[in-house]
Structures are given as C-alpha cells and as structure tokens.
GUTORTOR-322707 format. One line per 5 residues: number of its first residue (from 1); for each residue x, y, z of C-alpha. Coordinates in Angstrom, 3 decimals, decimal comma. Example, Ala and Ser with C-alpha at 12.3 -4.5 7.8 and 13.67 -1.06 7.14 Angstrom:
# residues 2
1> 12,300 -4,500 7,800; 13,670 -1,060 7,140 $
END
This chain:
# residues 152
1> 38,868 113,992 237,017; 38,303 110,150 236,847; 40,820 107,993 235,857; 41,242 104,019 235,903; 44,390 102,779 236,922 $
6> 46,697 100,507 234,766; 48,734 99,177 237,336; 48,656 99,405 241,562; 49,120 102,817 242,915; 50,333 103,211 246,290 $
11> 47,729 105,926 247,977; 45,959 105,897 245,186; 44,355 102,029 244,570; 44,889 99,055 242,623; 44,644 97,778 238,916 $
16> 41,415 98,766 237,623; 40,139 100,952 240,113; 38,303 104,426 239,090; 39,845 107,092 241,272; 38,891 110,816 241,567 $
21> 42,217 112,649 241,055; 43,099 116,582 240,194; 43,196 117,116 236,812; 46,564 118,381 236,472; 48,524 115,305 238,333 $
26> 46,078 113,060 235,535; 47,389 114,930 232,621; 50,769 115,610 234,003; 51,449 112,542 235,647; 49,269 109,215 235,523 $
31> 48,084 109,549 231,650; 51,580 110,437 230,250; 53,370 107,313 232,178; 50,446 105,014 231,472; 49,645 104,575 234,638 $
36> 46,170 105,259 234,216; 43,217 105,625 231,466; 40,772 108,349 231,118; 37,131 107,307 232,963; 34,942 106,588 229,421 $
41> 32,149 103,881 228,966; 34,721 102,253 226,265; 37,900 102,280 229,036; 35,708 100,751 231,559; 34,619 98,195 229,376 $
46> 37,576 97,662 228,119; 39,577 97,191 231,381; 36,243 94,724 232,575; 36,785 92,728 229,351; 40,698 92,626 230,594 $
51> 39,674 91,384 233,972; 37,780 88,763 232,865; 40,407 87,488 230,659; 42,838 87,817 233,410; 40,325 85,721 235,881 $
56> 40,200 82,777 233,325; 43,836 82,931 232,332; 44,347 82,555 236,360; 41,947 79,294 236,374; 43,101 77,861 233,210 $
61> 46,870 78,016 234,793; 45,631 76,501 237,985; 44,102 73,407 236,357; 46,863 72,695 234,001; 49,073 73,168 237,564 $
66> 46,779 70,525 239,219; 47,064 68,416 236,017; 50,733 68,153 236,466; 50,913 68,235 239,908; 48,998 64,497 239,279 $
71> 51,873 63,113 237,069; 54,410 64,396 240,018; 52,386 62,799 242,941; 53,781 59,341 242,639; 57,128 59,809 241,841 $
76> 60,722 58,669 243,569; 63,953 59,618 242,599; 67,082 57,832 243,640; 70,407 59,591 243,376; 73,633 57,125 243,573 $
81> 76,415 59,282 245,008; 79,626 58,428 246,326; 79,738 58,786 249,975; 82,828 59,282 252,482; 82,792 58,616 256,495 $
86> 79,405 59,100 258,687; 77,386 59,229 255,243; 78,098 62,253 253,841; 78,055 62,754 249,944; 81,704 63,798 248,081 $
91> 79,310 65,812 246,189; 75,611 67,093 246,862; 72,289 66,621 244,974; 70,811 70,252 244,031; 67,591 70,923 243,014 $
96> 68,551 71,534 239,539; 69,421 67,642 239,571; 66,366 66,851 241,233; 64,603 68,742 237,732; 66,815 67,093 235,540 $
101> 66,207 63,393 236,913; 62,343 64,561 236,547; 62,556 65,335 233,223; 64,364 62,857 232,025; 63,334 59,718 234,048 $
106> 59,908 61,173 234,981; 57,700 60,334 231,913; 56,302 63,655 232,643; 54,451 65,991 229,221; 56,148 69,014 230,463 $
111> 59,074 70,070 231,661; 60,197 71,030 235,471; 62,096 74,010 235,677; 64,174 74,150 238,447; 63,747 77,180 240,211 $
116> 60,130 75,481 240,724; 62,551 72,706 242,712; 61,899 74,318 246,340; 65,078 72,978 248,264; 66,266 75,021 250,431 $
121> 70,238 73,664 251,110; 71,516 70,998 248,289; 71,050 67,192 249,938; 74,441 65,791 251,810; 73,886 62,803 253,329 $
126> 72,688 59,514 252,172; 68,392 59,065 253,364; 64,944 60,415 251,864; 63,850 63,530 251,902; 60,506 64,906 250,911 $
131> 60,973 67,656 248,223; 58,523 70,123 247,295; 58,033 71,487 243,807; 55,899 74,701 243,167; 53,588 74,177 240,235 $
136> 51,864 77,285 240,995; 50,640 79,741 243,921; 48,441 77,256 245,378; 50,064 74,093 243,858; 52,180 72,144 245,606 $
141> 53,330 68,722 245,184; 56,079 66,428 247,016; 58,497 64,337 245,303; 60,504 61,638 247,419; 64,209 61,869 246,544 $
146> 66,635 58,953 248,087; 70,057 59,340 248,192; 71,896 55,937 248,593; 75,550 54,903 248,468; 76,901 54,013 245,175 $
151> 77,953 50,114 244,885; 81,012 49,325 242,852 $
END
C-alpha cells in the first residue's frame, strides 16, 4: 500500500515522501497516529501545495531575518558596571541584558529575544567583546558590547 508520510520516519523516509508499506502496519499503525496519508491524486496534491507553502514561508523568514540583521549591524552597547581589583565586574553582563539594552536603546522595529543572544559564559571583565545574535539558521549578525568601569 502507498502512503505519504506526515512527518520523518526513521527507516521509512521523510516528510512527504510516498513509501510502499504492508497494508496492515498502514492501517494499524501510520494512518491511525497520523503519521501518514493514504497515496490519492488529492493527498499528493495536497501535501505539494503544503510544500510549497512551507518553501516560501522559509524565504519570507529569511528576508525579514536579513532585514533585521541590517538594523543590528552597526550597533554598540556599553555596559557601566562596577568593577573590583584586576578588572573584574561585582556583577556580570548576561545575554538577557545584552537583549534588553537592544531593545530598549537599539531603535530596532522588533524585538530581540534573548535566547537569540548567543553568549556562551555571562561577560566579567571590563573590554569589548564581539557578540553574536542568531536571527535565523543562516543569519547571523555581531553586536559589539563594551564593558567599562563605572565613574562616580
């Protein structure tokens, strides 16, 4: 019997792929759990029309990703922290501060969230560091964050 799958399979195949499978584990099994849709003309257009929507939903994130990975090219952050012996902060800057200080300094349209903030230990001493914020699979961008000794 032919089936298309719903989701991956392991052994079996991936999303959208017609497989030849017993009849019994089809019934029994994949059409029960919705793992899978019986082979028709309308299922196989229908799961083509999904792909395609799935395909431009994928681009249309991507270029809105690229769109605000544009606004978050230029920008510097500096983080006044109080700072004890050898230049190590009483505190640390985490990347949820590094998301806040975007949005609310950043004349950015959107809003970071900060598990996009990729930094991997919170910052401890005074300098710059290069941090990276994930817009998307394959966007990217690097925000300069300085952390300087607070005066007064």
């Amino acid at each position: 019997m032919k089936v298309i799958l719903k989701d991956d399979l392991e052994n079996l195949g991936e999303q959208g792929d017609v497989v030849d499978v017993k009849p019994g584990y089809a019934r029994n099994y994949l059409l029960p759990r919705g793992l899978a849709y019986e082979a028709s003309d309308e299922n196989l257009e229908r799961i083509e029309q999904e792909r395609q929507e799935a395909e431009e939903r994928a681009r249309r994130d991507y270029l809105e990703a690229r769109r605000r990975a544009s606004q978050l090219e230029d920008q510097v952050l500096t983080f006044s922290e109080n700072v004890g012996e050898e230049g190590k902060l009483f505190g640390s800057v985490t990347g949820s501060d590094v998301a806040d200080r975007l949005n609310e300094e950043g004349g950015l349209d959107f809003e970071v969230e900060k598990r996009t903030v990729l930094l991997e230990e919170p910052l401890k001493t005074i300098g710059v560091t290069m941090v990276e914020i994930k817009l998307h699979a394959d966007v990217v961008v690097e925000v300069e964050v300085r952390v300087i000794r607070e005066t007064g």
